[in-house]
KOLLOMI-881201 format. One line per 5 residues: their letters; for each residue x, y, z of C-alpha. Coordinates in pm, 1 decimal, always signed. Layout:
! residues N
a = X:Y:Z; ...
//
This chain:
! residues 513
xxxxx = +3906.5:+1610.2:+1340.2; +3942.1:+1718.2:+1709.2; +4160.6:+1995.1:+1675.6; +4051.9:+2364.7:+1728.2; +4234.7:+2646.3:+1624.2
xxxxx = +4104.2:+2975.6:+1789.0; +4224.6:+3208.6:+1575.6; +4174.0:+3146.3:+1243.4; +4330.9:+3359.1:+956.7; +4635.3:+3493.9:+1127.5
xxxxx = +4887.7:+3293.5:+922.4; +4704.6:+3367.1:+570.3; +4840.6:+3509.8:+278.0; +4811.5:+3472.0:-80.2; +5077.4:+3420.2:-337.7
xxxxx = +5020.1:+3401.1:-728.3; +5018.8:+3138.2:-925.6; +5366.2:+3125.0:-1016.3; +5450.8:+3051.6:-690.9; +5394.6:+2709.3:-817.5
xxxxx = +5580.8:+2675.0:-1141.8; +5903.5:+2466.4:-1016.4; +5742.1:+2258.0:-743.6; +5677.1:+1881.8:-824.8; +5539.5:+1742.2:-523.2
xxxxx = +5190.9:+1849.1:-624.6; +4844.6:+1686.0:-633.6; +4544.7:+1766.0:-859.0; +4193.3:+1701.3:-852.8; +3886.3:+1802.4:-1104.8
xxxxx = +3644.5:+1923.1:-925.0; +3323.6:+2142.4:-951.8; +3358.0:+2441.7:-749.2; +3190.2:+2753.0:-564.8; +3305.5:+2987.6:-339.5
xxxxx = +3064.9:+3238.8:-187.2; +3057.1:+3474.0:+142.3; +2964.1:+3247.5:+397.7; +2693.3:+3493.4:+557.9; +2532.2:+3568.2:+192.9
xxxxx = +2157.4:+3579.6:+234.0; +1913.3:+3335.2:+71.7; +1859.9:+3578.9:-263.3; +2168.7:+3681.4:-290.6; +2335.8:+3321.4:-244.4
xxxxx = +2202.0:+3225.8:-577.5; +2464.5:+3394.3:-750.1; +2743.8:+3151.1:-626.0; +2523.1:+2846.1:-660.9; +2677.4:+2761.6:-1007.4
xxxxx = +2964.4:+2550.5:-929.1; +3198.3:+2596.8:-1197.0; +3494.5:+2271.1:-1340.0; +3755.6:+2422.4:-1178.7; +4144.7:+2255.8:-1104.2
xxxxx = +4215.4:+2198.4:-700.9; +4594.7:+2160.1:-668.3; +4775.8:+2100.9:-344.1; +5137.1:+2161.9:-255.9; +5282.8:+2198.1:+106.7
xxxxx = +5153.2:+2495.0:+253.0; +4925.5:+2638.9:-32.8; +4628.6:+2542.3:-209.0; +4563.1:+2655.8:-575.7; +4204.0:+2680.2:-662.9
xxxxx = +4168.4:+2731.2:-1043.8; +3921.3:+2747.8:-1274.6; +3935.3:+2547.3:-1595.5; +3992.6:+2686.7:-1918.8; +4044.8:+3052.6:-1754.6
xxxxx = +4320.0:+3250.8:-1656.4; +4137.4:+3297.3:-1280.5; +4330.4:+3163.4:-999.8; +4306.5:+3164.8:-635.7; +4574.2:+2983.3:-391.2
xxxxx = +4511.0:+2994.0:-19.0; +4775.0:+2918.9:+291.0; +4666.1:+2612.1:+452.2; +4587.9:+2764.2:+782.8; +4309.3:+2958.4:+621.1
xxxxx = +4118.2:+2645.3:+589.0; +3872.1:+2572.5:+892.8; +3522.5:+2365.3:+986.3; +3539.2:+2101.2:+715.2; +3184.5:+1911.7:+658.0
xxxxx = +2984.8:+1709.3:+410.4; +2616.6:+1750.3:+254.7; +2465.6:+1460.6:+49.9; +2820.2:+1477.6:-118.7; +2925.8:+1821.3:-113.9
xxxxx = +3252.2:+1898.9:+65.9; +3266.0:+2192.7:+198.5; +3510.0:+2418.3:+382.5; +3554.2:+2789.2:+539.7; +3836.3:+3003.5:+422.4
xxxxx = +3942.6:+3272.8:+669.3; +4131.8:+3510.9:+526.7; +4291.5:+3820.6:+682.7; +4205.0:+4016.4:+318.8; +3848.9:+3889.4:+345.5
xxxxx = +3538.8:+3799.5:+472.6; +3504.8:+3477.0:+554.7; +3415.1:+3217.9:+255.0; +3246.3:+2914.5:+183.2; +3391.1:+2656.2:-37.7
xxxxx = +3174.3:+2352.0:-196.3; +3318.1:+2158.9:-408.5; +3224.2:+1790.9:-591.7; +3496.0:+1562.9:-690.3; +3451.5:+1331.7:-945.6
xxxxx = +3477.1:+1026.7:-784.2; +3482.8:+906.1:-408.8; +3813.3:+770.4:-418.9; +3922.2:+1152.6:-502.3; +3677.4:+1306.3:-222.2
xxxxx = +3862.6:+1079.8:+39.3; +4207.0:+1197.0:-102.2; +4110.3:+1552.8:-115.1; +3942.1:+1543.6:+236.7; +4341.4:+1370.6:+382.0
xxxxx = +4504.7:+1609.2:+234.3; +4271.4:+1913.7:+386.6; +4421.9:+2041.0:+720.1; +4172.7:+1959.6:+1019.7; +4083.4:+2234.5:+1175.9
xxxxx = +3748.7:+2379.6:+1347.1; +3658.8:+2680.0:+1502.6; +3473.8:+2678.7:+1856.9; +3146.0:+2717.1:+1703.7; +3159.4:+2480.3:+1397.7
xxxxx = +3284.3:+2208.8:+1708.7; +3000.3:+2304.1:+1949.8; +2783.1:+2291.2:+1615.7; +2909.0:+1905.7:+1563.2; +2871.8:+1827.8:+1919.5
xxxxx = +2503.4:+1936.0:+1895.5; +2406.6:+1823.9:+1523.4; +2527.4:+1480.0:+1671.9; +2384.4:+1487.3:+1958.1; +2042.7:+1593.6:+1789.4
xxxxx = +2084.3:+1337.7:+1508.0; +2130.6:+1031.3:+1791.7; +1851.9:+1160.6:+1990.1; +1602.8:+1129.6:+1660.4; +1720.8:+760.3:+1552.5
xxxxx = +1654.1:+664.6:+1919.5; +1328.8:+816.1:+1865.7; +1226.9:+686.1:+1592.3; +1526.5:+454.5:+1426.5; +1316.7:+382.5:+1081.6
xxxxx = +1092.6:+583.4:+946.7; +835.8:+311.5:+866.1; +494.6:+564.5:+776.0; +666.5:+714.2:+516.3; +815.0:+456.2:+367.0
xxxxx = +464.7:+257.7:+391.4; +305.1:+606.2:+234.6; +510.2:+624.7:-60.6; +470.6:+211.7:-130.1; +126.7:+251.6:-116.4
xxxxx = +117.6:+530.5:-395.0; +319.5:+328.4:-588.5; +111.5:+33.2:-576.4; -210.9:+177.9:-584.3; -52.1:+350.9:-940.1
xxxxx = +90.0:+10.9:-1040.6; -269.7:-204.0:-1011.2; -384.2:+74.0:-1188.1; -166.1:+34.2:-1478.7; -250.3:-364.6:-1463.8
xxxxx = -599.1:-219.1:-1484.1; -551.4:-76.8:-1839.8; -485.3:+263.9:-1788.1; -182.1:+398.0:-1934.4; +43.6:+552.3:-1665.7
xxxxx = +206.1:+777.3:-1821.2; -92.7:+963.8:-1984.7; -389.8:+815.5:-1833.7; -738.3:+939.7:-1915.7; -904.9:+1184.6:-1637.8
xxxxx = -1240.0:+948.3:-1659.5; -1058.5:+641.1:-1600.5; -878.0:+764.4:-1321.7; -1220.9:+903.6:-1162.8; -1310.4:+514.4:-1102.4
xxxxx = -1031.9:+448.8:-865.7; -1137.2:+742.5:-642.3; -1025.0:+1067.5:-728.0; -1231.3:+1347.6:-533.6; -1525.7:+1433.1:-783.0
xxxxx = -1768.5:+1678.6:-644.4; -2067.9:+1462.7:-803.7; -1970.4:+1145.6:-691.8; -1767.1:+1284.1:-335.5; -2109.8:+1481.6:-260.6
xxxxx = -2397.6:+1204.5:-391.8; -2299.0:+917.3:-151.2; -1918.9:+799.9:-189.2; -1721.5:+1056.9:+81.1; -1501.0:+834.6:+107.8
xxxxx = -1347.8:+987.1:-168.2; -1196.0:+1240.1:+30.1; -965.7:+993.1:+139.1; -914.7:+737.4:-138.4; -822.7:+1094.4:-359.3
xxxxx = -467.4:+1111.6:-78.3; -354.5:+806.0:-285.9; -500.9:+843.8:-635.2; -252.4:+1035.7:-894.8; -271.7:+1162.4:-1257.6
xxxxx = +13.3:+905.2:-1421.6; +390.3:+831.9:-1283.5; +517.5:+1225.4:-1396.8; +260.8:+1351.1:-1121.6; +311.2:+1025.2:-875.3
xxxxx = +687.1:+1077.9:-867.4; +704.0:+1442.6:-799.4; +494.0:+1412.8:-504.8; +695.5:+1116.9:-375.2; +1016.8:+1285.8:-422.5
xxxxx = +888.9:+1545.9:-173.8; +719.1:+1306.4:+86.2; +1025.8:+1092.8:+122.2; +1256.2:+1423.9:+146.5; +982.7:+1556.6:+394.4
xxxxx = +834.5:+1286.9:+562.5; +1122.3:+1098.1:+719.1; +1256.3:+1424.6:+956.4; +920.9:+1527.5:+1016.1; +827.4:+1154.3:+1100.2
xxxxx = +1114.9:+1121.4:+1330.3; +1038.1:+1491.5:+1515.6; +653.3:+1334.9:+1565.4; +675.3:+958.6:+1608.9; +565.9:+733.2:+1336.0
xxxxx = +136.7:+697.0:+1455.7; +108.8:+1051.2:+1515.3; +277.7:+1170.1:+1200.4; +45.1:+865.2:+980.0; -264.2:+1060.9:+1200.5
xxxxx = -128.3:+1459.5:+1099.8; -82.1:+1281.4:+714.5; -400.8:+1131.0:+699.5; -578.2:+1448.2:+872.9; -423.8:+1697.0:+634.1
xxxxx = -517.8:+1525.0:+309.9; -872.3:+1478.6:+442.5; -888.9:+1864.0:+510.9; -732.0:+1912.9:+114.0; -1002.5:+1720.4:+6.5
xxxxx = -1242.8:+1899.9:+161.4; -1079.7:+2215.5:+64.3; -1105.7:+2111.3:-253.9; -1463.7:+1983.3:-329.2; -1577.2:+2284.9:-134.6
xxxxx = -1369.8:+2506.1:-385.8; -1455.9:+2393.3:-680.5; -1666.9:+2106.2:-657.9; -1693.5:+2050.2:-1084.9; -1316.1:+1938.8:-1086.7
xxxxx = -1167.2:+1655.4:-1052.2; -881.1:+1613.1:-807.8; -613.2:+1365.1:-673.2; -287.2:+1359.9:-545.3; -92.0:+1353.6:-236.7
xxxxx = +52.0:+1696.5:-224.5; -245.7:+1810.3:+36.0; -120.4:+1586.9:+263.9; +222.6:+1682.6:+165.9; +172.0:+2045.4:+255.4
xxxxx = +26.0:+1894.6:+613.1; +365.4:+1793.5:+632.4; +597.7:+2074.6:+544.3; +322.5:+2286.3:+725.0; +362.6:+2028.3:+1062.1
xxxxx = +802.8:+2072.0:+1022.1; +756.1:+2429.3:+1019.6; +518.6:+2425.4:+1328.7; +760.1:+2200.2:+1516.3; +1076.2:+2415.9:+1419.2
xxxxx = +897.8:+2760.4:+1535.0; +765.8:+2598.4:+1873.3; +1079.7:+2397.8:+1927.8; +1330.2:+2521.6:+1781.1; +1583.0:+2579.9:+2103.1
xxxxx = +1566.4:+2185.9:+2138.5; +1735.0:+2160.7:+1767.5; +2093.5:+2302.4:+1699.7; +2061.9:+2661.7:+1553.9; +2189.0:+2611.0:+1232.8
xxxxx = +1955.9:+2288.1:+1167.6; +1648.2:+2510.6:+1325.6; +1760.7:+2762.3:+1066.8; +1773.5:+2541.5:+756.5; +1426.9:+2373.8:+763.1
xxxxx = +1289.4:+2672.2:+859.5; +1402.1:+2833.5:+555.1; +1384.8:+2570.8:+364.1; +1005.5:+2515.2:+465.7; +868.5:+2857.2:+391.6
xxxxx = +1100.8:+2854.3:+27.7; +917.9:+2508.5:-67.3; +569.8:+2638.5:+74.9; +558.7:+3002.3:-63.6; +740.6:+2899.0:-384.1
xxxxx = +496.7:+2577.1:-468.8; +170.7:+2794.1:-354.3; +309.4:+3070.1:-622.1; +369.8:+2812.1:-875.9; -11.5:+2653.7:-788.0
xxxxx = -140.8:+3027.2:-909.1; +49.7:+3055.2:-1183.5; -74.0:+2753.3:-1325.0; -431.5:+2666.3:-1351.4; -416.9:+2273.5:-1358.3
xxxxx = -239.9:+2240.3:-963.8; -504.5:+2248.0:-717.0; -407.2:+2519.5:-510.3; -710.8:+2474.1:-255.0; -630.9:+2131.5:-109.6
xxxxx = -239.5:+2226.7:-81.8; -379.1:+2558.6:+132.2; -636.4:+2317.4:+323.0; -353.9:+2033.5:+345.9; -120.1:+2343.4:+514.1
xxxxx = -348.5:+2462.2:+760.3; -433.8:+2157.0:+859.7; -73.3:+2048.6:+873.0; -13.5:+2377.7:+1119.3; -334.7:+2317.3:+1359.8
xxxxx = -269.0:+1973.4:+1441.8; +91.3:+1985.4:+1402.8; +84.5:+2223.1:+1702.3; -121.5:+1979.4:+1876.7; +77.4:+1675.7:+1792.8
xxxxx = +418.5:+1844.7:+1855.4; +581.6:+1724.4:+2218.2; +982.1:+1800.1:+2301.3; +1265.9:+1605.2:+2230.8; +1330.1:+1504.7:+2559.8
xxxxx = +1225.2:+1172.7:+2656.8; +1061.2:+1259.2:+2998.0; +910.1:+1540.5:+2848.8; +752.4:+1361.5:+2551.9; +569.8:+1095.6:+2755.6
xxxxx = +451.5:+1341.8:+3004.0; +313.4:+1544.7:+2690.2; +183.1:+1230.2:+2547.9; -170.3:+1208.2:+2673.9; -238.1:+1563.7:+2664.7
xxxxx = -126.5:+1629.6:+2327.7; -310.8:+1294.2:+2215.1; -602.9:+1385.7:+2298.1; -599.6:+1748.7:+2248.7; -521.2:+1663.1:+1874.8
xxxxx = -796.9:+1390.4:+1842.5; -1054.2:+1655.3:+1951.1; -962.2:+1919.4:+1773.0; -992.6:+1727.9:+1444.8; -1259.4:+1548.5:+1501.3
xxxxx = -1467.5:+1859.8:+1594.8; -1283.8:+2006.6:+1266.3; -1416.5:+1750.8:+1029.5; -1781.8:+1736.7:+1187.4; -1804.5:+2118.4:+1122.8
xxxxx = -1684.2:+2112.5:+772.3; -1950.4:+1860.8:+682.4; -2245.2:+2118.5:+729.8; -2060.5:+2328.0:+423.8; -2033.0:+1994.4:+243.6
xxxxx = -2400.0:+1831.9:+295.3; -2561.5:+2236.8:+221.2; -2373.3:+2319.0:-99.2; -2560.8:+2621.3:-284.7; -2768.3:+2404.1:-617.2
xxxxx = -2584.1:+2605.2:-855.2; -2234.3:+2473.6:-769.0; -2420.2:+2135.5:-701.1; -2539.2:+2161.2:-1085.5; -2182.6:+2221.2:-1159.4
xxxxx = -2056.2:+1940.6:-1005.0; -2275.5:+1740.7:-1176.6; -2208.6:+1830.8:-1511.8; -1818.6:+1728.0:-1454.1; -1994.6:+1428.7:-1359.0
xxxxx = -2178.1:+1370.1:-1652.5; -1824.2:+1466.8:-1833.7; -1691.4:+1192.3:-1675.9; -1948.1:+892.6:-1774.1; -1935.6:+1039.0:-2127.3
xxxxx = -1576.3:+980.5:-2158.9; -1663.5:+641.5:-2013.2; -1869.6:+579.6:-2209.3; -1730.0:+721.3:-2532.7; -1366.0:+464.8:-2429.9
xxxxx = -1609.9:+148.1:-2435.9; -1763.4:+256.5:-2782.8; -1399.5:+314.8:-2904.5; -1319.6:-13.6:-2839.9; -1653.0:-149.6:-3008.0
xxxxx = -1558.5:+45.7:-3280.0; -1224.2:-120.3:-3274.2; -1371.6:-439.2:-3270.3; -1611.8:-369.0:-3543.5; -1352.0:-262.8:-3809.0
xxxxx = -1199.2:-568.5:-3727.8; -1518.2:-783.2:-3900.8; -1506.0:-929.9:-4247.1; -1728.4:-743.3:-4464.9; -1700.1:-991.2:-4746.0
xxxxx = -2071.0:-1008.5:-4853.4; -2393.3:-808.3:-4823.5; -2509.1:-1014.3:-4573.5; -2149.7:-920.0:-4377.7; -2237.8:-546.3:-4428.4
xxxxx = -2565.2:-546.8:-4325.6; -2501.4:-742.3:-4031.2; -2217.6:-471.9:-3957.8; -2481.0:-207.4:-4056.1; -2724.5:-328.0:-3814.7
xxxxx = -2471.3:-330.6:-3501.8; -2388.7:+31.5:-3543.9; -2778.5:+124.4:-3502.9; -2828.5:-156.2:-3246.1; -2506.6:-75.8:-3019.0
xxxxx = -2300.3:+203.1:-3127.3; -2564.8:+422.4:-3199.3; -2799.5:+423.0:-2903.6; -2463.2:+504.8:-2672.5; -2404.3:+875.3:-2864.7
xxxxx = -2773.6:+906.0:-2852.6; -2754.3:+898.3:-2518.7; -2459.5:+1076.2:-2450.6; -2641.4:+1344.8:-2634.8; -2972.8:+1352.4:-2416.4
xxxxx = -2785.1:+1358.3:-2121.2; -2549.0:+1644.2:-2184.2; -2795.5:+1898.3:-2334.9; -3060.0:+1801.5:-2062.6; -2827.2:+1833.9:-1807.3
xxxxx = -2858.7:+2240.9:-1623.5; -2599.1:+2444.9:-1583.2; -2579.9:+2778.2:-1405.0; -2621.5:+3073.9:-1629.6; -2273.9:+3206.0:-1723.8
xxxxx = -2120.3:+2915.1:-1602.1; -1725.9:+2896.1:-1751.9; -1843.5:+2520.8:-1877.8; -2067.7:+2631.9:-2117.4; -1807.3:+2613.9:-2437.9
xxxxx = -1730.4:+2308.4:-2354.1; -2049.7:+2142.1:-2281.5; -2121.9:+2319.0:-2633.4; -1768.8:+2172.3:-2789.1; -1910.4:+1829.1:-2622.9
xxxxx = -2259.2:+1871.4:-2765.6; -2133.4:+1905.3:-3139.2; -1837.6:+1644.4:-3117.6; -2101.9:+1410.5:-3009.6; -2330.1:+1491.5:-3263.0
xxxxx = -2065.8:+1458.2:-3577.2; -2012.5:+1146.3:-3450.4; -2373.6:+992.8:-3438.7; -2424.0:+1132.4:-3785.9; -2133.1:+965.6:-3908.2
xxxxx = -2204.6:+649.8:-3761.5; -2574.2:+701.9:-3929.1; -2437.2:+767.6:-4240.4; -2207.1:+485.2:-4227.2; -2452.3:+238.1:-4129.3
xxxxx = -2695.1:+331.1:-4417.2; -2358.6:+289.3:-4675.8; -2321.1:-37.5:-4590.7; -2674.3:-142.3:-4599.6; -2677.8:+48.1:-5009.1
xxxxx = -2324.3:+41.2:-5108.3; -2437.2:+131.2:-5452.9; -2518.2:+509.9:-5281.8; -2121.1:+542.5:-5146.4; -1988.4:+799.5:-5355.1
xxxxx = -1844.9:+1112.4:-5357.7; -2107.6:+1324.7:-5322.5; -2227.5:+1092.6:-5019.2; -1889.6:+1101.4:-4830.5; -1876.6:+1456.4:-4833.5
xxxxx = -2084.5:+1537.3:-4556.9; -1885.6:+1198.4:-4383.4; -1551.3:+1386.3:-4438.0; -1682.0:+1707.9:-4305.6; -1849.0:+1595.8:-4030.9
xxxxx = -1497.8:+1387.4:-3919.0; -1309.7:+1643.9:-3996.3; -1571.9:+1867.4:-3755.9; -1522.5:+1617.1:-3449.7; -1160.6:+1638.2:-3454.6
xxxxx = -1163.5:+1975.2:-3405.2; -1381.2:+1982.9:-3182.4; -1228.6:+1693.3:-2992.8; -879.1:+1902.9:-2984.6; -1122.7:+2209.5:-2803.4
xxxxx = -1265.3:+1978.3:-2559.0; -898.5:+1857.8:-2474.5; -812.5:+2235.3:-2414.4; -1104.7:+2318.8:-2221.7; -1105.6:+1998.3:-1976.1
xxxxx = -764.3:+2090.3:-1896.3; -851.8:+2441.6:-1797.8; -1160.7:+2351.0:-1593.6; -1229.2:+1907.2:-1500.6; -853.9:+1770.9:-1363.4
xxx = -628.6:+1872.2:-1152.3; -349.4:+1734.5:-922.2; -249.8:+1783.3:-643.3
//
């Protein structure tokens, strides 16, 4: 692929498709197909995105492009073909014709075998400035591996997210709808707990995540993310911008809305994309123009878009993605040193320390906010805390429960030795539950009240059942009818009530990140 043609288009014309109808020296290939104006803007670009099964035919000097199961044909000379190139197996191809603008093709073959026959049969042919383009994507690609050849932080990041979700699953809880209270145990960044002694939730939260749907999402993006923006930085100082940026999500967070309960990796993810998009802005005559171009496009599309998505939806937690992305931009700035070798070590130093300052300094001046929280929103944080123990508490009686349905109940003597458990050990725990919840203050107007009220009377149908329960088995000559009644309503109470408090803890205790 070394030749250049200067002048592309002046041989092109286009015959119909009967042109075709006696030749037999033809090839065909399936293939999924767009073709758009190569200089269509981001918005308007959507409308060719649909690549549609379409017939590629080749004969000597034309090539038929038709779409299947239509009468819509297109056949192009040969010499209208220029600056063929690949994109995580997309072939793509300009077509200059003298009737129009010029065009993009991209097109997917169905197998490899017929990408490598389509691509020899494609004339090679480049234009001056898709060849100085090559020259400088590959010259910009070779200076990155010798940079940084593996990627090794972000691999290690996204391992340890995976494993930390894995021992968690060996733990007991269910990965793929895992219980908010359970989770809170492995670090997730709880104003109550984060503000009363454990900060080192701030940072445990960066590797914490709400079940594999939430854990994979977030790794999907990291590993897109991370390995460019890794290779741009150097491996220690893009772990250091990672770490930094989740810490200031954290913080973001708690500070926020210190009653929730948050994890996730995204914060640190938007330190990322924020740190790319700081290095393509300052940088950007030391990439090639077109790659400058892309990721910064690309960058503000995934930031505005996911931001705008985080609103929209009331369970993302929109605070540590905005603290994650200005921290991601301050000490991306800081971190960021040219391409050039030379120039990178003598920017080395400065920028190191420059960068350790500035966050430093950053973090000791956000703990003042943290350590002199207002005692309303430190009352709310510690009712999500108290949310949290009950559900703790409320799993181990479950499996009590489970355990005590599982006893014979043979005699009276079985029963009343049944009976007596439930007041001795089931019992006490919803007592308690109860004390703490309506003791517990809450701000006046605070948007927890329904639910601490939903909470309140789940809690009680279920010590009166248990009660009631308890004093059947002791005088099984009283279970009747008229004494189950008030059983049956009372259960039939808590579930409802147990479906409101699933509603309202989704509107107001977790969120990811």
């Amino acid at each position: 692929m070394d030749r250049i043609d200067t002048a592309p288009g002046e041989t092109g014309h286009t015959l119909g498709a009967s042109a075709y109808a006696d030749r037999h020296d033809m090839q065909s290939f399936s293939v999924r197909l767009s073709i758009k104006p190569r200089d269509a803007g981001i918005f308007s670009a959507n409308r060719y995105a649909l690549r549609i099964k379409s017939e590629l035919t080749f004969s000597d000097d034309e090539i038929l492009l038709r779409r299947a199961n239509a009468s819509e044909t297109r056949s192009v000379h040969r010499d209208e073909v220029f600056d063929i190139d690949f994109n995580e197996g997309v072939l793509l191809f300009d077509l200059h014709s003298p009737q129009r603008a010029i065009e993009r093709v991209e097109l997917i073959p169905r197998s490899a075998e017929d990408l490598q026959r389509i691509v020899d049969l494609l004339p090679v042919r480049m234009t001056p400035e898709f060849a100085a383009q090559r020259i400088a994507h590959k010259t910009y690609r070779q200076r990155l591996l010798a940079l940084t050849p593996v990627p090794r932080a972000t691999y290690a990041l996204v391992v340890l997210n995976v494993l930390v979700l894995i021992a968690m699953g060996v733990s007991g809880i269910n990965v793929l709808m895992p219980d908010a209270a359970e989770v809170a145990r492995w670090g997730t960044n709880l104003g109550a707990y984060t503000l009363n002694g454990e900060p080192w939730r701030l940072f445990t939260a960066i590797f914490v995540h709400f079940g594999l749907q939430h854990l994979v999402g977030n790794m999907i993006v990291l590993f897109m993310l991370g390995r460019t923006t890794e290779r741009l930085y150097g491996s220690l100082r893009f772990l250091a911008l990672y770490v930094f940026a989740g810490l200031i999500g954290s913080i973001a967070s708690v500070l926020t809305h210190p009653g929730l309960n948050s994890a996730g990796a995204s914060g640190a993810i938007f330190g990322v994309a924020g740190a790319l998009l700081i290095f393509v802005l300052v940088y950007r005559r030391q990439l090639p123009p077109s790659e400058a171009a892309r990721l910064r496009t690309s960058m503000w599309i995934f930031i505005l878009y996911t931001l705008y998505n985080g609103f929209r939806h009331s369970q993302v937690d929109n605070a540590a993605h905005l603290g994650g992305l200005i921290g991601g931009l301050v000490i991306g700035a800081l971190l960021a040193r040219p391409l050039e070798l030379d120039a990178r070590q003598r920017n080395s130093f400065r920028t190191a320390v420059a960068s350790w300052t500035v966050a430093l300094l950053s973090l000791a001046a956000l703990s003042y906010p943290l350590t002199h929280m207002s005692a309303s929103r430190l009352a709310d944080a510690q009712f999500s805390r108290l949310m949290v123990e009950a559900r703790q508490t409320q799993n181990r009686m479950r499996a009590d429960l489970i355990a005590w349905r599982h006893l014979r109940l043979a005699s009276q003597v079985d029963r009343d030795v049944a009976s007596n458990r439930i007041m001795r050990e089931i019992l006490p725990g919803w007592n308690s539950m109860y004390e703490s919840i309506s003791s517990a203050q809450m701000p006046e107007g605070s948007p927890r009240a329904p639910l601490r009220q939903a909470m309140l009377r789940y809690i009680d149908d279920n010590r009166e059942i248990y009660r009631s329960l308890a004093i059947m088995l002791s005088h099984p000559q009283d279970m009747d009818a008229a004494a189950m009644a008030p059983v049956l309503a009372r259960a039939k109470d808590a579930k409802e009530q147990a479906v409101l408090m699933k509603k309202l803890e989704q509107q107001a205790s977790s969120q990811p990140r």
